[in-house]
C-alpha positions in Angstrom: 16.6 61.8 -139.5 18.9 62.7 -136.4 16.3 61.8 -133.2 16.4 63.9 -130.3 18.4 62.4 -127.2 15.2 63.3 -124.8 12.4 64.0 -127.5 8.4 65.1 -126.2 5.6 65.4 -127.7 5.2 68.8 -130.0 2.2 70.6 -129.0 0.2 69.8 -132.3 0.8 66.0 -131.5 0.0 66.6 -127.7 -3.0 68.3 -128.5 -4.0 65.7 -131.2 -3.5 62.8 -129.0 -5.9 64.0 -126.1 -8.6 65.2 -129.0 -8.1 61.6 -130.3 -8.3 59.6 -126.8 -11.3 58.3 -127.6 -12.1 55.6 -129.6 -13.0 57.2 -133.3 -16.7 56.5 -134.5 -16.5 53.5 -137.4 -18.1 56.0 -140.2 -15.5 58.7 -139.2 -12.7 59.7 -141.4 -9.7 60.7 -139.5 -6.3 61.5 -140.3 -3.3 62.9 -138.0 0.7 63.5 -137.9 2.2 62.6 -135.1 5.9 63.7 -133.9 5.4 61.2 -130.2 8.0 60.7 -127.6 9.0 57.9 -125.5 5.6 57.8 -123.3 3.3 57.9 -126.2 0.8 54.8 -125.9 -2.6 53.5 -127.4 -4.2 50.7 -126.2 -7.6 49.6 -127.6 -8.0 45.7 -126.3 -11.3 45.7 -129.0 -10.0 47.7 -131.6 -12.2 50.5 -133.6 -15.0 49.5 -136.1 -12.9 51.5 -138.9 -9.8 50.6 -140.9 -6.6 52.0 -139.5 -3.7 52.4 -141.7 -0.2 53.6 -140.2 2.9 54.7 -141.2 6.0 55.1 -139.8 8.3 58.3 -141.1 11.1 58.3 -138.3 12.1 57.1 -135.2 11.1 53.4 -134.0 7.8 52.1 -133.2 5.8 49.0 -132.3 2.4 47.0 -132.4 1.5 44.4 -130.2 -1.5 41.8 -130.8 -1.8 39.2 -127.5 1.5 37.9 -127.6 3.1 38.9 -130.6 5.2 42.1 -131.3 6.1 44.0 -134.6 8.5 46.4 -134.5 7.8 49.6 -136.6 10.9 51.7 -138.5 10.9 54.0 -141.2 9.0 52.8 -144.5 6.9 50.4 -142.8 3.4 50.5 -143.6 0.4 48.8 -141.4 -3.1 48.2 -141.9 -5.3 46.9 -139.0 -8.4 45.3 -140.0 -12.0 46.5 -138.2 -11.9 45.2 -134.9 -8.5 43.8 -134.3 -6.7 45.0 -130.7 -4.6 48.4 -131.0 -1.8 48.2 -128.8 1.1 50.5 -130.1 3.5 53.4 -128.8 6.9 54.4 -129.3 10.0 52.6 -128.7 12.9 54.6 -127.6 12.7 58.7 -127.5 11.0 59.1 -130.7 8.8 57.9 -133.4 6.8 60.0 -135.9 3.9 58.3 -137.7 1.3 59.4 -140.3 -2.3 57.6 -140.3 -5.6 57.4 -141.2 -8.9 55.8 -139.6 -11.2 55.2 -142.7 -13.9 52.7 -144.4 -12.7 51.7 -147.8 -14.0 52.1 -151.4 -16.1 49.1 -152.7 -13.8 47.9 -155.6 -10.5 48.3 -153.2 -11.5 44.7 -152.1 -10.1 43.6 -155.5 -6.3 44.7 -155.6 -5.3 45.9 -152.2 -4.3 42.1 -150.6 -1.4 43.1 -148.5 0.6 40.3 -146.3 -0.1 39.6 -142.9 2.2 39.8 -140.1 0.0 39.4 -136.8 -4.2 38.4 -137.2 -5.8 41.6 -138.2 -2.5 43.1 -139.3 -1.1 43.6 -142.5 2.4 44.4 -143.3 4.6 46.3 -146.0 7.9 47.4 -145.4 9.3 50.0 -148.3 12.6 50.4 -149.2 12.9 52.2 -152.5 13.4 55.8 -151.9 10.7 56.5 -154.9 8.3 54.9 -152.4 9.0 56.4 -149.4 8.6 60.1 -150.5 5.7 59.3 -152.4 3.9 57.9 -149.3 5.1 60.9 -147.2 3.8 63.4 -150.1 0.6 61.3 -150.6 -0.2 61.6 -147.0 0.9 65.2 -146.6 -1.9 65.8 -149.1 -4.6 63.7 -147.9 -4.1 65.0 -144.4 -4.6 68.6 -145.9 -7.4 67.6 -148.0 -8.7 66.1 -144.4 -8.1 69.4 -142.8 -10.0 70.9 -145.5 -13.1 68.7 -145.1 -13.2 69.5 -141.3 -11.9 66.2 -140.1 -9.3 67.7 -137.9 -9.2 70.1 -134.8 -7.2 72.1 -137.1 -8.9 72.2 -139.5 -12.0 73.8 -141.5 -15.5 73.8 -140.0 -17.0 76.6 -142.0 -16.7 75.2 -146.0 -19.7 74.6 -147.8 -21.3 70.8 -148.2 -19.9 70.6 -151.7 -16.9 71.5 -150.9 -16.6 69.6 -147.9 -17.3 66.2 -150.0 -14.8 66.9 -152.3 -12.4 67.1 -149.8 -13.6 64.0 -148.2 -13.4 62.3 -151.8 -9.7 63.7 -152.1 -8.4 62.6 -148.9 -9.9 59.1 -149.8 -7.9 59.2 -152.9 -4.6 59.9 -151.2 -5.6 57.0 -149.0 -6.0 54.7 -152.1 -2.9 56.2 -153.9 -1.1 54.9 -150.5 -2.0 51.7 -150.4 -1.8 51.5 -154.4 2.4 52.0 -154.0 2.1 49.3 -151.1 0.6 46.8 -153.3 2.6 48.2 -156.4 6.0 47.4 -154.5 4.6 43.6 -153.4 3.2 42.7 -157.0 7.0 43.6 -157.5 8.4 41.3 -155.5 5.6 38.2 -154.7 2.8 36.8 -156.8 -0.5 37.9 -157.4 -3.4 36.6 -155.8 -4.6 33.3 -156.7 -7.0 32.9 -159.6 -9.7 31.5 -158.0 -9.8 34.4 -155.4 -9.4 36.7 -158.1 -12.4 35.0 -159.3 -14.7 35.4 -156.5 -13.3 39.0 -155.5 -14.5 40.1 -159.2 -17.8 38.2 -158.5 -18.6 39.7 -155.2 -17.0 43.2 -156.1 -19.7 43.3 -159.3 -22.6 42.6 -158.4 -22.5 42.7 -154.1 -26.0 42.8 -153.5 -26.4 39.1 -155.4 -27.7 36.5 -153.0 -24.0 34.8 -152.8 -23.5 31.5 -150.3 -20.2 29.8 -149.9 -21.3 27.2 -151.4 -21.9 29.0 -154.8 -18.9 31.1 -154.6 -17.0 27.7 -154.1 -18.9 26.3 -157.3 -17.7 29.3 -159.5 -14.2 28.7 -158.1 -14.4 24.7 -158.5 -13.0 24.5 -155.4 -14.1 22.9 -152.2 -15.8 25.3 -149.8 -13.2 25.1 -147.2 -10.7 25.5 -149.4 -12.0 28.5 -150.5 -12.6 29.9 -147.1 -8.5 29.3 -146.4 -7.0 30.7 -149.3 -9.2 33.6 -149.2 -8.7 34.3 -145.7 -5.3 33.6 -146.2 -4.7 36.4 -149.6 -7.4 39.0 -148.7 -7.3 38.9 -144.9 -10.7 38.7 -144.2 -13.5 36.3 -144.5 -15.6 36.0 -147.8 -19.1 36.8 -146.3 -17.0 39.5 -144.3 -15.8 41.0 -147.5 -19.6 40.5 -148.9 -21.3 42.5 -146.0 -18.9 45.1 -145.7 -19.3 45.8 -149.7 -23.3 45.9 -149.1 -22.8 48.2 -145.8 -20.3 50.6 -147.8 -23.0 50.6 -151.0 -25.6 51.3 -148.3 -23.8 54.3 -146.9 -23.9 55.7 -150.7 -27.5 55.0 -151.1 -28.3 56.9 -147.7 -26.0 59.7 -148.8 -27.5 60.5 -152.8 -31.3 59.2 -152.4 -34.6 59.1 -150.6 -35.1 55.5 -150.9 -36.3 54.6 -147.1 -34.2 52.3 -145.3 -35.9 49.3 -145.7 -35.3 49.8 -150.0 -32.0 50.6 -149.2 -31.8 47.4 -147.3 -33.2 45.2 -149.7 -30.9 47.1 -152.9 -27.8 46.2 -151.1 -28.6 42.2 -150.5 -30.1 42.7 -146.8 -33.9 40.3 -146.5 -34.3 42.2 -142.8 -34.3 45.6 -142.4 -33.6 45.1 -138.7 -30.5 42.9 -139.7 -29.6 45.6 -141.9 -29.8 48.2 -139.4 -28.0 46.1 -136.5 -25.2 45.5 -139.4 -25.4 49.2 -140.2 -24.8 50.1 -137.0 -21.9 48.0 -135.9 -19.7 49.5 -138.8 -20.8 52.9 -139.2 -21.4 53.2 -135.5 -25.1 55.0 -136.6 -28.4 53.8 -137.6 -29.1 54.1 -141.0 -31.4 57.1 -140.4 -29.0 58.9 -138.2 -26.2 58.2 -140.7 -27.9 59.9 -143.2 -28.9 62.8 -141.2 -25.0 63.1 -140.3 -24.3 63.5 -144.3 -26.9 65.5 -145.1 -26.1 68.3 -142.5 -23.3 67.6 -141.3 -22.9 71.3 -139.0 -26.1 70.1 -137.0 -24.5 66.9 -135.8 
């Protein structure tokens, strides 16, 4: 892709990037196209409760966490972790990027270890063009699907419920297909994870909601409990009782969605004792309380 020698923002990117100023809520999907030019900046010294996944498509770009600096070209993929600083913007004239702010599936805990370049950061860079294209068509189409559902500016705010969730549940599935090639082209290339991860992954993934300790998880894994809490942290990038809560929270949000259960049986089918540490959980990642979350779902125009 020839860059331009003094390249601006296009007016759907300028218009996106003000839209998108502010931090995006943690339960909010959100997906954009950017074409940015040389004074294009984001700087979030907390982060955003959601998972942020980037891709660059042209031009040069590059993420900075405290000290340390990645530099972005084309077929390099990024996923920031809930929480972890934003600080990224063009280098040069020009850099176009697709992403997506999102909260994963349950199960994706199990397969989608990617490498990590900075804390909070992981990294893939793709080289095969088979790769490339397909993560430029797969997020083509999960933006549209995104538009679809009404999670643009340009997008659709009059679709039915039904249709609108089947959007949702489309653009989610580009997201997946995404970072399926990412972890296609590493399994390629590096080892899979460690057994006893493995182990504990499956364990967790299956049955979330069971009253799991380190010191069980350890047991299952016949492995010492801070062993276990390195390599886990090391292969999944994320603590175990991280990866535990999150699976609950996400298991919650479908509960609040498809039932009438009250909150506090929602609490206590997902693994939560305390209702209130549920809620104060709930909160923090979906940036809602339980009852408000479910009100958002349910009608979503009135919100």
């Amino acid at each position: 892709m020839t860059e331009p020698a003094d390249y601006e923002h296009d007016l759907a990117t300028q218009v996106l990037i003000e839209l998108y100023s502010e931090i995006p809520p943690p339960s909010k999907l959100v997906t954009g196209h950017f074409h940015s030019g040389g004074d294009y900046r984001v700087v979030r010294p907390d982060g955003v409760g959601s998972w942020y996944l980037l891709y660059t498509a042209g031009g040069t770009g590059r993420y900075r966490i405290g000290g340390d600096s990645l530099t972005l070209r084309v077929g390099d993929l990024v996923l920031v972790s809930p929480g972890t600083e934003h600080d990224y913007g063009t280098v040069g004239t020009y850099w176009e990027t697709w992403w997506a702010h999102f909260q994963p599936r349950r199960d994706w805990h199990t397969w989608w270890s990617l490498p990590q370049a900075m804390p909070g950061l992981s990294y893939v860079r793709l080289t095969r063009p088979s790769e490339t294209d397909r993560l430029v068509s797969a997020f083509a189409r999960l933006h549209r699907d995104a538009q679809r559902a009404g999670l643009s500016p340009t997008g659709d705010t009059e679709l039915h419920l039904l249709e609108q969730n089947l959007a949702v549940q489309l653009t989610m599935n580009g997201i997946e297909e995404v970072l399926l090639v990412a972890a296609s082209s590493l399994r390629r290339e590096t080892r899979s994870l460690d057994p006893r991860v493995q182990l504990v992954l499956d364990a967790v993934t299956s049955d979330p909601a069971r009253a799991h300790t380190l010191n069980s998880l350890a047991g299952l894994a016949q492995v010492s409990v801070s062993r276990l809490a390195h390599l886990f942290k090391e292969q999944v990038g994320d603590s175990i009782m991280s990866v535990v809560v999150g699976l609950r929270l996400q298991r919650a949000s479908e509960l609040l969605g498809a039932t009438d259960m009250s909150v506090g049986q929602v609490a206590r089918a997902v693994g939560f004792e305390s209702p209130h540490y549920f809620s104060r959980q709930f909160g923090r990642r979906f940036g809602a309380s339980p009852s408000d979350y479910r009100r958002s779902v349910r009608n979503p125009g009135q919100c």
